[in-house]
Backbone bond lengths (Angstrom), bond angles and torsions (degrees), N, CA, C in turn:
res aa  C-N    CA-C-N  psi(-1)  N-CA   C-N-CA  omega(-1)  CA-C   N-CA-C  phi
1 X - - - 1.455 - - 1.533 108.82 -
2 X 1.645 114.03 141.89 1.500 99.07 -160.88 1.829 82.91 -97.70
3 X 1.684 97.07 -169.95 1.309 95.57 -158.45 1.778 103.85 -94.02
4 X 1.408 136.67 172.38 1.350 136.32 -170.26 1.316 93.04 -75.98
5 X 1.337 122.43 172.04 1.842 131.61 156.80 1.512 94.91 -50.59
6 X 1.445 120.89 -80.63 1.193 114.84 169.18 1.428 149.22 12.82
7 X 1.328 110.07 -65.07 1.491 162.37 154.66 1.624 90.82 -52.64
8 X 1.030 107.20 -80.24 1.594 101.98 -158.58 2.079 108.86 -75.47
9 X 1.401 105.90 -28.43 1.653 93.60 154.73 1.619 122.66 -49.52
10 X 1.656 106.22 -55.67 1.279 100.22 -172.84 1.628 115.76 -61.07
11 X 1.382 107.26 -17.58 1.567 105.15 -161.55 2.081 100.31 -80.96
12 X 1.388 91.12 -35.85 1.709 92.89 -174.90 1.999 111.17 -78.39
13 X 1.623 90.64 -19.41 1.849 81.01 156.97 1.120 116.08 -87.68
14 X 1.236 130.58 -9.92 1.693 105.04 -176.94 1.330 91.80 -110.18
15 X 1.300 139.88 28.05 1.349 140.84 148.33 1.552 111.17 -89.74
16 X 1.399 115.71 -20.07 1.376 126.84 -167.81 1.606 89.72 -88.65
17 X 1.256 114.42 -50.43 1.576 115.45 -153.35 1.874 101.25 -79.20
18 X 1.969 117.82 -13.75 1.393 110.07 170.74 1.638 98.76 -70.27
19 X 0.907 107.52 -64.05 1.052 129.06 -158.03 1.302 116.36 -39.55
20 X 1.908 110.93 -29.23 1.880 109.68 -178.77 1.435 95.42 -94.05
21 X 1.353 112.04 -11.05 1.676 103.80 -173.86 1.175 102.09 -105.40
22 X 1.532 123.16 34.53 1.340 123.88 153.76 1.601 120.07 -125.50
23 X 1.028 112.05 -7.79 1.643 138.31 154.03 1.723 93.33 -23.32
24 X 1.218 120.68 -72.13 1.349 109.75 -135.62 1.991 102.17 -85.99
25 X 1.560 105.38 22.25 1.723 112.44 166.60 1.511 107.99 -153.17
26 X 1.201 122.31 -12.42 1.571 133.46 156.50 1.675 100.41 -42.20
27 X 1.676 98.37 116.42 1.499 100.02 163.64 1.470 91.46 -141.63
28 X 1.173 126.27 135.18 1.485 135.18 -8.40 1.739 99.89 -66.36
29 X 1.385 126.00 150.10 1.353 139.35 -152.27 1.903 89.33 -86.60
30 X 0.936 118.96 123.82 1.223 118.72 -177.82 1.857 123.81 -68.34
31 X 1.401 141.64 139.67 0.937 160.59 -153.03 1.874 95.18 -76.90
32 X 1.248 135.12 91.28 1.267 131.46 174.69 1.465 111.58 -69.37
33 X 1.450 140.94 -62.48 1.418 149.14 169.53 1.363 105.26 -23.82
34 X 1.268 149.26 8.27 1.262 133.08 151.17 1.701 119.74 -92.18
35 X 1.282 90.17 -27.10 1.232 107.07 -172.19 1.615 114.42 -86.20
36 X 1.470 110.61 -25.22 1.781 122.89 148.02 1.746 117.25 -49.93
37 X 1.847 81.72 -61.22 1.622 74.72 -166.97 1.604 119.64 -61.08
38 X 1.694 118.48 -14.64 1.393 120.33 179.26 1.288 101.57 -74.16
39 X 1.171 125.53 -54.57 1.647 107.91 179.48 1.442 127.21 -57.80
40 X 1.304 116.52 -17.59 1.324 140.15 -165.35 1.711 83.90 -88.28
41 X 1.199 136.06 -43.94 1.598 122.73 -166.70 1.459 107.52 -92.51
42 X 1.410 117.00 4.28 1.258 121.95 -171.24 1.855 126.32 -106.53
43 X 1.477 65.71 -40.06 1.701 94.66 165.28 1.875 105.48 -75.99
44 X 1.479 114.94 -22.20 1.653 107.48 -179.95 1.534 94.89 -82.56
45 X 1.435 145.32 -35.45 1.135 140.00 -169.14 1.815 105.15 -91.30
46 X 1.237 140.70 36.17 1.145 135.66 176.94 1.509 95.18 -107.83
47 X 1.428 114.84 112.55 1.142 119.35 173.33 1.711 145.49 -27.83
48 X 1.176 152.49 151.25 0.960 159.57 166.51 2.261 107.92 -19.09
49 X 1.357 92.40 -78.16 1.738 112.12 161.24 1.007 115.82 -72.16
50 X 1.554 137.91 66.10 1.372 137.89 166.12 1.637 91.81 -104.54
51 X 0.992 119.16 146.47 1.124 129.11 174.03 1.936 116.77 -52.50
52 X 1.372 120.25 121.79 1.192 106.19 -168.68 1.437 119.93 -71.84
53 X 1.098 132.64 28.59 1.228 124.30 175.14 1.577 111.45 -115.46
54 X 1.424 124.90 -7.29 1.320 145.57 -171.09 1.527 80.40 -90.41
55 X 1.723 120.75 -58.44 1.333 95.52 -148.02 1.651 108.21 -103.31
56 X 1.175 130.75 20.57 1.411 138.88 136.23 1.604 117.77 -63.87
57 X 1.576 108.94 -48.91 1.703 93.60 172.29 1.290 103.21 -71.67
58 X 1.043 152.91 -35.58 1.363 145.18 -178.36 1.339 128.65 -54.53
59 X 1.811 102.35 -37.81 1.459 121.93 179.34 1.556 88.23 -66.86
60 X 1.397 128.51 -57.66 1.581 136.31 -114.94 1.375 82.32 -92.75
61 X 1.719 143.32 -21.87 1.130 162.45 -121.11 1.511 109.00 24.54
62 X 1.105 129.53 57.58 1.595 136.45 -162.38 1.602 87.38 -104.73
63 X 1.174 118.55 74.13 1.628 118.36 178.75 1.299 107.99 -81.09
64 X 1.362 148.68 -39.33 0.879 132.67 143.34 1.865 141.09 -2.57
65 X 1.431 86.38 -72.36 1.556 109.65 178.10 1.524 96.45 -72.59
66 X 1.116 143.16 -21.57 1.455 139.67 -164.90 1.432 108.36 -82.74
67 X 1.241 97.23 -55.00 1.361 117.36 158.28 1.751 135.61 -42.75
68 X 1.308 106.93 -60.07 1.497 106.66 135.69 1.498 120.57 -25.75
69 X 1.467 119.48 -81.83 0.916 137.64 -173.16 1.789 120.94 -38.49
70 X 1.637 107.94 -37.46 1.411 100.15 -165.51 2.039 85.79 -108.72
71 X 0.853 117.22 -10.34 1.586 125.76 149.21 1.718 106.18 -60.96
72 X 0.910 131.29 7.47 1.345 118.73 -178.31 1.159 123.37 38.42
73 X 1.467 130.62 47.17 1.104 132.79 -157.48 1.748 94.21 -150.17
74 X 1.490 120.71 23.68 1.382 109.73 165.07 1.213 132.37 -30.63
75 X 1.330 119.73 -49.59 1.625 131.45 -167.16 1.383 100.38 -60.47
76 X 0.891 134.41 -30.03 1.759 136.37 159.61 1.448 127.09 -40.42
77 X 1.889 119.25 -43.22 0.799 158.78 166.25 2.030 105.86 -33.48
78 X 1.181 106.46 108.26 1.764 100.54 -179.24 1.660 90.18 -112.31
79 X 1.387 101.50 165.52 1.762 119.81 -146.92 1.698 70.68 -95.86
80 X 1.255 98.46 149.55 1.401 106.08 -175.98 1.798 110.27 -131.15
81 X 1.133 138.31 -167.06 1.515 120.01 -170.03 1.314 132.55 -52.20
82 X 1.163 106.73 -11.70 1.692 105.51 -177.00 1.459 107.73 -108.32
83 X 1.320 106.66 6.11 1.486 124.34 168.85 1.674 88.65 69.40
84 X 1.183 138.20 51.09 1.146 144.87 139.55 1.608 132.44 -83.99
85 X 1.083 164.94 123.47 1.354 151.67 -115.34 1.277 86.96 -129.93
């Protein structure tokens, strides 16, 4: 069974989130913009009825909080400048 959109957001942020926290001993420094543009094509295919709070962090690129979020772990989540949670 292949994996949900879902599934595959969370999987390309926590590929995003090794990947900057390996920046600071990574030599040669690794190429991040692929790893944008996948979330960036993933986040365009999340349906119409996605829940709106998935697809504001997604828009906002708040991967973090998204992440939280499809972790079921919103309540973690602090309101951030647009006073959005």
């Amino acid at each position: 069974m292949s994996p949900t959109l879902e599934q595959q957001i969370a999987t390309a942020i926590a590929e995003l989130d090794a990947t900057v926290k390996s920046l600071a001993t990574a030599n040669p420094k690794p190429d991040l913009l692929p790893l944008f543009h996948r979330l960036d094509e993933l986040t365009a295919r999340l349906p119409r009825n996605t829940d709106p709070t998935l697809l504001h962090y997604m828009h906002k690129k708040s991967y973090q909080k998204a992440a939280l979020w499809l972790a079921g772990r919103e309540a973690e989540n602090q309101a951030g400048n647009c006073r959005h949670v």
